[in-house]
C-alpha positions as CSV (number, residue, x, y, z in Angstrom):
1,X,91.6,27.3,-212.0
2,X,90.9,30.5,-213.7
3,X,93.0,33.9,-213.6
4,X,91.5,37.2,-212.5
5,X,92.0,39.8,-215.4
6,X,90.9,43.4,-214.8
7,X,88.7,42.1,-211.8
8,X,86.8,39.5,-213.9
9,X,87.1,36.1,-216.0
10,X,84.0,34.8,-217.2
11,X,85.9,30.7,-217.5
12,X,85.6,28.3,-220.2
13,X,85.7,24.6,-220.3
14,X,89.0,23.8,-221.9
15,X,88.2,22.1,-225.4
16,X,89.1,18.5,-226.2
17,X,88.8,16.4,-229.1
18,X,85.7,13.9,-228.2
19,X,86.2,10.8,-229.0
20,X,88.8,9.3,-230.3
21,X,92.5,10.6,-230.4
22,X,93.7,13.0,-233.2
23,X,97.4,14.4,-234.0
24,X,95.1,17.0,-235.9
25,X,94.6,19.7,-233.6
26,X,90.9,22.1,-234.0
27,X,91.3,25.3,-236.0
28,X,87.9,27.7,-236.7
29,X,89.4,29.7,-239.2
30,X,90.0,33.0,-237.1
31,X,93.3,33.9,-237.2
32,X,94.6,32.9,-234.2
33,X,98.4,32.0,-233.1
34,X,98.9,28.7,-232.6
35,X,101.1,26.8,-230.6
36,X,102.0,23.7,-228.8
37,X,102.7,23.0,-225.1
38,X,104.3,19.6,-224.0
39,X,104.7,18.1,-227.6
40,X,108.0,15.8,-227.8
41,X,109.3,18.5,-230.9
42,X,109.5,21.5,-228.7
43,X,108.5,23.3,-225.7
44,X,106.3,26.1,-224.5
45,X,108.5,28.7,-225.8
46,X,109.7,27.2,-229.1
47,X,105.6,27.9,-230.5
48,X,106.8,31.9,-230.2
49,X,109.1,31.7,-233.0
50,X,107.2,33.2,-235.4
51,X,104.6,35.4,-233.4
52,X,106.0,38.2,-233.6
53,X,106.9,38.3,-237.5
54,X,103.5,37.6,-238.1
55,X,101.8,40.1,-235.8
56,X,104.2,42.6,-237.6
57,X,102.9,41.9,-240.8
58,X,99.1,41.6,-239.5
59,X,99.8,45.2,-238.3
60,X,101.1,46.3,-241.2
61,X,98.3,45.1,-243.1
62,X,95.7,46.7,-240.9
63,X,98.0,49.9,-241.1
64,X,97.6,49.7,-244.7
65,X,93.9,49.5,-244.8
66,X,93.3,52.5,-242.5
67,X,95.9,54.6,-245.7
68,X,94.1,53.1,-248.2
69,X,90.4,53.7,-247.0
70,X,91.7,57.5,-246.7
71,X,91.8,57.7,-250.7
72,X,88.6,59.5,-251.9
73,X,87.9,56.9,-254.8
74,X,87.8,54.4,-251.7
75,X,86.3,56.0,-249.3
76,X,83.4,56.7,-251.5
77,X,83.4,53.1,-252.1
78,X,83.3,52.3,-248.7
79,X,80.3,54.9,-247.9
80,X,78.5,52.9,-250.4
81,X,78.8,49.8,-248.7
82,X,78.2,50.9,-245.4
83,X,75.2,52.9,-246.7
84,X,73.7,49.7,-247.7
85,X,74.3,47.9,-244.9
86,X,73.5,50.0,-242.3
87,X,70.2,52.0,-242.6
88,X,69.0,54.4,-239.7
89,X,65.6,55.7,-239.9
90,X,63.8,57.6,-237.6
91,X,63.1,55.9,-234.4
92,X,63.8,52.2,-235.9
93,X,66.4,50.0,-234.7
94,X,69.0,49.4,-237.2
95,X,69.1,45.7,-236.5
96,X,66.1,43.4,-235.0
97,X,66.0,40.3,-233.3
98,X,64.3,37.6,-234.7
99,X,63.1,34.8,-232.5
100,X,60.4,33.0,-234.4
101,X,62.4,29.7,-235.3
102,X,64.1,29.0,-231.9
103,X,60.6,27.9,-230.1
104,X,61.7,29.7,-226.9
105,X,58.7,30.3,-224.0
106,X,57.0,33.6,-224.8
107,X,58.2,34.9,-221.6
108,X,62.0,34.0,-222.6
109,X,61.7,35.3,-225.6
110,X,60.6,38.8,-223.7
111,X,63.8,38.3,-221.7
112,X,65.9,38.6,-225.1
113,X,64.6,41.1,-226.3
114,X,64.7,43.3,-223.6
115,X,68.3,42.2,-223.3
116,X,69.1,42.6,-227.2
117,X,67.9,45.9,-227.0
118,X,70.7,46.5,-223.8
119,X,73.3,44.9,-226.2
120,X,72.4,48.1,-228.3
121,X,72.2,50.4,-226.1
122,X,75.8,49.1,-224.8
123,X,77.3,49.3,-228.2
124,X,75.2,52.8,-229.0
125,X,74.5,51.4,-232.3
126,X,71.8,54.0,-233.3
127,X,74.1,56.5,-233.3
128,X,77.3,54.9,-234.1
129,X,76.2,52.1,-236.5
130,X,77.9,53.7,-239.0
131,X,80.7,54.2,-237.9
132,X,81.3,50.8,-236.4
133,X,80.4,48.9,-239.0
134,X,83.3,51.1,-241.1
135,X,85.7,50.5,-238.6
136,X,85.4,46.6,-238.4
137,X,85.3,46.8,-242.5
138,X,88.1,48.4,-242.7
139,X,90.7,47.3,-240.3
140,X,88.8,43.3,-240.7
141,X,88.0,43.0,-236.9
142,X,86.5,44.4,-233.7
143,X,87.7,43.6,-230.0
144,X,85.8,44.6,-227.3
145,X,86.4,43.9,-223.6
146,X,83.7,43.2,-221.2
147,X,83.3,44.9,-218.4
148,X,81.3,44.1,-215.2
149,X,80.1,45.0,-211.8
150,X,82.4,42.0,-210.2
151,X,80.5,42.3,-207.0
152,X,77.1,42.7,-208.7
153,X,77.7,40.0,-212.2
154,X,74.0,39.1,-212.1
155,X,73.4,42.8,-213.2
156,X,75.1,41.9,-216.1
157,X,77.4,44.2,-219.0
158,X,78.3,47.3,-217.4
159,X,80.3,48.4,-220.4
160,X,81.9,47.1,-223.6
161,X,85.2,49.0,-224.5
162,X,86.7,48.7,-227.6
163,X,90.3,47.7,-228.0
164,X,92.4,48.6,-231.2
165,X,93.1,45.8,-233.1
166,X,96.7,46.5,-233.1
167,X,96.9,45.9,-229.2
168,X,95.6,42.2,-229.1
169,X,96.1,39.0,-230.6
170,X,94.3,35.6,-230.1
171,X,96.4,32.7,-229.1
172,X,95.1,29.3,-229.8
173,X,97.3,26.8,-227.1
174,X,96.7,23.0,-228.2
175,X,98.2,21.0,-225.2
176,X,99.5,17.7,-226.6
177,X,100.0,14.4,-224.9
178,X,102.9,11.8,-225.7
179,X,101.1,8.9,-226.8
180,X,102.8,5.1,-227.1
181,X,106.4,4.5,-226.1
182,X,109.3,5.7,-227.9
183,X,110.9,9.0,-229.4
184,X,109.2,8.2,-233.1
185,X,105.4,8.8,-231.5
186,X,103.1,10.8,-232.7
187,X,102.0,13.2,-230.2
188,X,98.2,13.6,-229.5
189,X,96.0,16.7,-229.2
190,X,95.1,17.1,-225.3
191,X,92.9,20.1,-224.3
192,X,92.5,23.1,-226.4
193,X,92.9,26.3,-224.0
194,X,92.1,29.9,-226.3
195,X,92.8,33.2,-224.8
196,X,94.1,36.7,-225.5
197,X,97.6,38.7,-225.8
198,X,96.5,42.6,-224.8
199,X,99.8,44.9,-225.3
200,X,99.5,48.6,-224.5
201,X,102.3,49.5,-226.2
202,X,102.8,51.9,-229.0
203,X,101.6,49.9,-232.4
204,X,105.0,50.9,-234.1
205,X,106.9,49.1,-231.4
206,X,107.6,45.4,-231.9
207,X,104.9,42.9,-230.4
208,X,106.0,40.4,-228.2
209,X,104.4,38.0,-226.0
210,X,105.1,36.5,-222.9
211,X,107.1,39.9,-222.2
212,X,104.7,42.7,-222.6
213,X,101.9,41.1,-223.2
214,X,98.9,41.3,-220.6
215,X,96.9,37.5,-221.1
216,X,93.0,38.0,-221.2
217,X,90.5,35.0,-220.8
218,X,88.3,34.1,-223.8
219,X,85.0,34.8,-222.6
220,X,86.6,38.1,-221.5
221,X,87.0,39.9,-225.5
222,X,84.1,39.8,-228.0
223,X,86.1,39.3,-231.4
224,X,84.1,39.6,-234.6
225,X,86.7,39.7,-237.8
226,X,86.0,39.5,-241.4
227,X,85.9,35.6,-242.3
228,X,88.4,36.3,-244.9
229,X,92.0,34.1,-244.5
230,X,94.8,33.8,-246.4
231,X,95.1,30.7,-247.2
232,X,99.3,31.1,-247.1
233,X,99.5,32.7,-244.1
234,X,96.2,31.6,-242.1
235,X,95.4,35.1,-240.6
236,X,92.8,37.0,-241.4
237,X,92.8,39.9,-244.1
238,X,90.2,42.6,-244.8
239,X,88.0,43.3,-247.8
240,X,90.4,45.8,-248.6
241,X,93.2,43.6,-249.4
242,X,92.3,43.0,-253.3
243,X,91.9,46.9,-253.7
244,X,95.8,47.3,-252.9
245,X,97.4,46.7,-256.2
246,X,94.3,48.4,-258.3
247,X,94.9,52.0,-256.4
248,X,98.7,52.0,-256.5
249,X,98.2,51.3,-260.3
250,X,95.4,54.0,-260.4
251,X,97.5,56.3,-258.7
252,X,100.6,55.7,-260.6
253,X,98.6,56.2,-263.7
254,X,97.1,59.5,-262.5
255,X,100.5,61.0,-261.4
256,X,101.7,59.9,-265.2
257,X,98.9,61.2,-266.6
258,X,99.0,64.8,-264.7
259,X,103.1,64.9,-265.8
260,X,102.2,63.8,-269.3
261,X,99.7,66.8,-269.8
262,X,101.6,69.4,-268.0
263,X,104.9,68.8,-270.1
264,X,103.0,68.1,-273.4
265,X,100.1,70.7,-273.0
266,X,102.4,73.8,-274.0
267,X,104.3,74.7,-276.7
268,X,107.5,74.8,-276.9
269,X,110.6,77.1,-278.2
270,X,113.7,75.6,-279.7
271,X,116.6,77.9,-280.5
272,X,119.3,77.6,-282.8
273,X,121.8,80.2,-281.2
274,X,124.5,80.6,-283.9
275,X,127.9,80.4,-282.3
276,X,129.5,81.3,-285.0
277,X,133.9,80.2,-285.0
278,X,133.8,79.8,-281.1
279,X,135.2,76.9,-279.5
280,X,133.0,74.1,-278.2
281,X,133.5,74.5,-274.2
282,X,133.5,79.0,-274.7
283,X,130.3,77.8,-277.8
284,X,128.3,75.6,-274.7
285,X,128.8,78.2,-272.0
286,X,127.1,80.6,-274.4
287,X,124.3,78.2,-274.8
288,X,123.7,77.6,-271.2
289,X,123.9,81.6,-270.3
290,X,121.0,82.0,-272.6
291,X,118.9,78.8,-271.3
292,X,119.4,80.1,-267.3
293,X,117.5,83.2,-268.8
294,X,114.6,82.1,-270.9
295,X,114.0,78.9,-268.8
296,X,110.9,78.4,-267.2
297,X,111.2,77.2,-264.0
298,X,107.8,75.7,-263.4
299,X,107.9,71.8,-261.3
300,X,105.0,69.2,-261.1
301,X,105.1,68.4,-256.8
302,X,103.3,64.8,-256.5
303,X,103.1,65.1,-253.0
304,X,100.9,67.7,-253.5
305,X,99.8,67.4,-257.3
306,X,100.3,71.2,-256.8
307,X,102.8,73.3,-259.7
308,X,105.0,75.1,-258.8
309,X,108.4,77.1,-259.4
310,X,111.1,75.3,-257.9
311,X,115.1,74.9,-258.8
312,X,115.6,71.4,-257.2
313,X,113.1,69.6,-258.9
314,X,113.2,68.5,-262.8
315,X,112.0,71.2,-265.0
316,X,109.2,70.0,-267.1
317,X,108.8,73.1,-269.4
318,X,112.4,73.6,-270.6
319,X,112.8,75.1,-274.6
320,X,115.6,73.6,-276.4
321,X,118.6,75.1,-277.0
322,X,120.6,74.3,-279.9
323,X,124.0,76.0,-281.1
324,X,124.7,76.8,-285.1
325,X,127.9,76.7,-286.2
326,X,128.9,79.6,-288.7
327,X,128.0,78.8,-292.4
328,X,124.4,77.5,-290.7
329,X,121.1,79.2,-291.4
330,X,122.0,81.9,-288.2
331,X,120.2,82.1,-285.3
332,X,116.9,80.8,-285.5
333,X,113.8,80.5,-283.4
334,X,110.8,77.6,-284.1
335,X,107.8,76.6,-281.9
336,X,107.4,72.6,-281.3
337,X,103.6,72.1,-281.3
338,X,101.8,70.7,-278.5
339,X,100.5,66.8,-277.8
340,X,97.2,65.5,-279.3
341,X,94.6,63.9,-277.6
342,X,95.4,64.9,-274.0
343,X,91.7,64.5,-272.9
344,X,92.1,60.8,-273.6
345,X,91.7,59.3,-269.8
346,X,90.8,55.7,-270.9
347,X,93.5,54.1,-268.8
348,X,92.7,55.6,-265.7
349,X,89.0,55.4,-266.0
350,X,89.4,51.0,-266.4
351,X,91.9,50.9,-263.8
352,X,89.2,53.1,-261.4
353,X,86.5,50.7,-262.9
354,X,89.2,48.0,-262.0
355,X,89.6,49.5,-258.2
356,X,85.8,49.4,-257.8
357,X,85.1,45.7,-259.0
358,X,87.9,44.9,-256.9
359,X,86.0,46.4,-253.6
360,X,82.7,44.2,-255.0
361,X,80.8,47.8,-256.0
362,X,79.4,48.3,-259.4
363,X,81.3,50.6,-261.4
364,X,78.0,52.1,-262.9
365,X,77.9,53.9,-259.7
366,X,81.0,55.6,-260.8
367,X,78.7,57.4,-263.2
368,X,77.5,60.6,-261.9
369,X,74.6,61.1,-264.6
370,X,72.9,57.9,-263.5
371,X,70.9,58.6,-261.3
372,X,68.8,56.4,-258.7
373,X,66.8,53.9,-260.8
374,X,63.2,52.5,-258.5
375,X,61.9,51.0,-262.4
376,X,61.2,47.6,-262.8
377,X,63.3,44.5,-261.8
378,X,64.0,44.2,-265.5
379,X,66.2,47.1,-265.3
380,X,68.3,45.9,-261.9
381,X,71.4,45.2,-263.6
382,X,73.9,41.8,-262.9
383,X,76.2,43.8,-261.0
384,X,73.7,45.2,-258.5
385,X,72.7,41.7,-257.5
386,X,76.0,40.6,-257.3
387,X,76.1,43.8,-255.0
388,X,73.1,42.9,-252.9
389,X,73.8,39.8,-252.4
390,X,77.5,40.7,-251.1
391,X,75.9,43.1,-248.5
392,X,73.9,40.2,-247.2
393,X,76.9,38.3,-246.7
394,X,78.6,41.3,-245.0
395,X,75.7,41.5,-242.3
396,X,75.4,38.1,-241.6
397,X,79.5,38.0,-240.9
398,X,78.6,41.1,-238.9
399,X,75.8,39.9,-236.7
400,X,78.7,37.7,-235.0
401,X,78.8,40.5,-232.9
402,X,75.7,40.9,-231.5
403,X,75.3,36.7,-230.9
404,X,78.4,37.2,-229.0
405,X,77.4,39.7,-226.9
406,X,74.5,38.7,-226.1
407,X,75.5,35.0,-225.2
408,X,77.2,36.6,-222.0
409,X,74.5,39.1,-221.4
410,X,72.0,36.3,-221.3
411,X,74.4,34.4,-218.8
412,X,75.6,37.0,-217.1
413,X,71.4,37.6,-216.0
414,X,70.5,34.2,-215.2
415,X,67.8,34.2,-218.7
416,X,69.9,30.8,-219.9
417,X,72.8,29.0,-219.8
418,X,75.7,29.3,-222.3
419,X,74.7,25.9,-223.1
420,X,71.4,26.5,-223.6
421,X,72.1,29.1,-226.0
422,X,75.0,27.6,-227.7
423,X,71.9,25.1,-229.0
424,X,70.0,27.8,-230.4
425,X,71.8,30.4,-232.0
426,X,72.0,29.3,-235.2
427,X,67.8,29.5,-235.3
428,X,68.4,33.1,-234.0
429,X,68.0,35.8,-237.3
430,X,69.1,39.4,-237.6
431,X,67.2,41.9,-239.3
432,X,68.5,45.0,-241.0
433,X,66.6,48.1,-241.9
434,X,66.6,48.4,-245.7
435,X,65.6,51.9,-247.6
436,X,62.2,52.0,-246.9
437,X,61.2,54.4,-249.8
438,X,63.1,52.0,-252.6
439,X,61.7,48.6,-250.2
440,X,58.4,49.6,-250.8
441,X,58.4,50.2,-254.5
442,X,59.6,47.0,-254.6
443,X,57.2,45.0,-253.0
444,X,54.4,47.0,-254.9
445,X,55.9,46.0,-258.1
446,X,56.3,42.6,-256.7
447,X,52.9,42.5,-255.4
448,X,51.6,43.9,-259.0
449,X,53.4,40.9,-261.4
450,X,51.8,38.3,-258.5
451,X,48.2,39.3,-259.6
452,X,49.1,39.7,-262.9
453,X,49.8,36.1,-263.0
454,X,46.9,34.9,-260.9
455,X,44.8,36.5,-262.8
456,X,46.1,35.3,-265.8
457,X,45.9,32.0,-264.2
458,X,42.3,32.2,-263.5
459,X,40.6,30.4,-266.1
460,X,42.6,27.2,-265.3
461,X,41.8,27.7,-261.5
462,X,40.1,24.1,-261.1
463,X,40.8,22.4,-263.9
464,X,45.0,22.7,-263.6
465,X,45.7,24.8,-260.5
466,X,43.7,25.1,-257.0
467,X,43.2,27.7,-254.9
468,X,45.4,26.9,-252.5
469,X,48.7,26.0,-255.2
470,X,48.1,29.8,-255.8
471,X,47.9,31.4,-252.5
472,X,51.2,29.0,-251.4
473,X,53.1,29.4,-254.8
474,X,51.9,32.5,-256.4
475,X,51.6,34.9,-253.3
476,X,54.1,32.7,-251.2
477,X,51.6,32.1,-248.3
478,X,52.5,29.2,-246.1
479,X,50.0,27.2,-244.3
480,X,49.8,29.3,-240.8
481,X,49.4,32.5,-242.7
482,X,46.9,31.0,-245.6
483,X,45.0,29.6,-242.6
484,X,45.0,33.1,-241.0
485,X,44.0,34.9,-244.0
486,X,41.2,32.7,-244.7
487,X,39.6,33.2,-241.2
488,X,40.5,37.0,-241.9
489,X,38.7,37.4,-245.1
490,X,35.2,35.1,-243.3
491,X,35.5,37.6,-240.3
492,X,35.3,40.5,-243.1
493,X,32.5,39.1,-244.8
494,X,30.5,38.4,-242.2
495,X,31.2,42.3,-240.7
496,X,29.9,43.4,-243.9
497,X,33.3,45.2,-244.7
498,X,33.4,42.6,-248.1
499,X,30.7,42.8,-250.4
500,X,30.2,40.8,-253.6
501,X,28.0,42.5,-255.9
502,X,25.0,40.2,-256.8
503,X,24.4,38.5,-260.0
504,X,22.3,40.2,-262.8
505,X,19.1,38.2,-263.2
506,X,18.6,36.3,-266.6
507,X,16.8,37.8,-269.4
508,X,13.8,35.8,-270.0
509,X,14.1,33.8,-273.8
């Protein structure tokens, strides 16, 4: 029987293993908290043991994300990413719907889109696109929680608020059954119930479950993470987590370098103060008398990467101060020259080339004087394709989202079943808005080496190649659309809109 959260529960069908038996209970890879209920090696409570540790240490890692995307060198990285991703234009829709392969009635297929375009509306993704798709790439997930009209459902999403990923958790529970007689028997997995752990408490406080933890149904919280998880740990870590080690080097090197330059940049005094027959302790007095008044008192703050004059911190800029006994040379003042080759930045410009490869962004982009190249594919370098084709895998992670949502919003209104469109949404596609300016050079240039081929392939049109090989291989036409243009291009010439000029006549011999 389901619970009432909030005034709503959309329930769920436990999940069981069909089939036969299995001591191997289902995982999808999402970072949820398992446990077991009624196995013969513990009870309810013993499957806590290690929640909380490791929703302290998910925290901290999402904690960590959120300071590290803060760095400029990241964040610019970031803006590049989400500017490739995400592309708002004018009046069209970030993301569209694509319904061609699921075979749905046209009148359906109406239904969905009109609901789709809710789901946008519901998430204000024209205006906040970019700022959502930041979010869940930095912190590595989204939660949302549904909200309805309970009196009204058949209306249905009234509003989708987000929850910080620091106040939930998912709990996988895997209820086991004793199987065969005796203590030695492997228990088998029952019914698979999933649900949520919502805590309001502060996110420095220490989560705990079962204590001050509010449980949320499944179909309650939309939960879209990053598909990335540790394989040690099984929870699921952000794209940021390779850039971690990278900027602590980077900025360790930076604060070195700055230190290095303002301590070697100027030159230095050294005195030899002669002392003449005074005793050691009355001779080293002397000595530090004269340092407290020519010392310059100028401190490096890393904090603040700011210089400044400061007693309590070490003094970078000291002179030397060196006492002469009598029969010496006298007192004696020399300069000690500068350092060389302070401009030399090698070491921090591979470790920042190191920080970008390790966020999946070409470091050419580092390079201010390159500009935006719309040349040939020939120029399009390795590392831009690696780039492209990472973004693709970003929004098809992302889309998650939107097949979630709109799952329940097609439930919810009575358009289909959540079985009905459990069996096809993996023929449903997403379509992102690409640059149009840069998408259409493109397919010009694309569209410009296509007839350079066919025409180069003309004189062996009927003798090695056909027509139609050309149109389907060359030009990529499949048969609905060959079909289409073939009827197109009769309509034309019959309408007089083609012409073909006639033949000359022959001259006569």
């Amino acid at each position: 029987m389901p619970i009432n959260f909030f005034g709503f529960t959309i329930t769920r069908q436990p999940q069981s293993e069909p089939g036969a038996n299995s001591v191997v209970a289902p995982d999808s890879y999402d970072g949820s908290y398992h446990m077991d209920s009624g196995s013969v090696y513990g009870g309810f409570m013993s499957s806590y043991s290690d929640f909380a540790g490791n929703a302290r240490s998910e925290e901290e890692f999402i904690k960590r994300y959120r300071s590290i995307a803060l760095f400029p060198e990241v964040d610019m990285a970031i803006e590049d990413i989400v500017n490739e991703a995400i592309v708002v234009e004018g009046d069209k829709k970030p993301v569209r719907i694509d319904l061609e392969q699921t075979f749905l009635p046209p009148q359906v297929k109406e239904r969905v889109y009109l609901e789709y375009n809710r789901v946008l509306d519901l998430l204000n993704f024209h205006l906040d696109s970019h700022d959502l798709f930041r979010r869940w790439y930095v912190d590595s997930k989204l939660f949302y929680y549904i909200m309805i009209d309970d009196q009204n459902p058949q209306l249905g999403i009234q509003e989708l608020r987000p929850i910080d990923p620091l106040k939930i958790k998912k709990v996988r529970k895997v209820n086991k059954v004793q199987s065969g007689e005796g203590g030695l028997a492997a228990p088998q997995v029952g019914d698979v119930e999933e649900f949520y752990i919502y805590t309001n408490s502060s996110p420095d406080s220490t989560f705990r479950t079962g204590v001050s933890g509010i449980r949320l149904t499944f179909d309650s919280v939309i939960y879209c993470h990053s598909g990335l998880i540790d394989s040690g740990s099984k929870r699921v870590i952000g794209y940021l987590q390779k850039a971690i080690r990278p900027l602590n080097m980077l900025r360790q090197l930076e604060d070195a370098a700055v230190v290095y330059r303002i301590a070697r940049a100027p030159e230095r005094r050294i005195f030899y103060v002669d002392v003449g027959n005074m005793p050691t302790q009355k001779a080293q007095q002397y000595i530090e008398g004269l340092a407290k008044r020519y010392r310059n008192k100028l401190t490096y703050d890393q904090g603040t990467g700011n210089v400044r004059e400061d007693r309590d911190h070490f003094h970078m800029l000291e002179d030397f101060f060196l006492p002469r006994k009598e029969g010496g040379k006298g007192t004696e003042i020399t300069t000690l020259p500068g350092g060389t080759n302070l401009g030399e930045m090698r070491d921090v410009e591979y470790m920042l080339q190191k920080l970008y490869r390790a966020l999946n962004v070409p470091p050419s982009r580092l390079q201010s004087e390159n500009g935006f190249n719309m040349g040939r594919s020939a120029e399009i370098t390795r590392d831009e394709v690696k780039f492209s084709k990472f973004i693709g895998r970003l929004r098809d992670r992302f889309s998650s989202l939107f097949l979630d949502i709109l799952r329940v919003q097609l439930s919810l209104t009575g358009v289909m079943t959540l079985e009905d469109f459990d069996s096809i949404k993996s023929k449903i596609r997403f379509e992102y808005q690409s640059d149009s300016h840069y998408s259409e050079l493109k397919n010009i240039e694309l569209l410009r080496e296509r007839l350079s081929v066919a025409a180069g392939m003309e004189p062996y049109i009927g003798r090695y190649f056909s027509n139609s090989y050309i149109r389907r291989e060359i030009f990529g036409l499949n048969e609905e659309s060959e079909n289409r243009n073939f009827i197109e291009i009769q309509n034309e010439i019959k309408s007089g809109e083609i012409s073909f000029p006639e033949p000359e006549p022959e001259e006569e011999k």
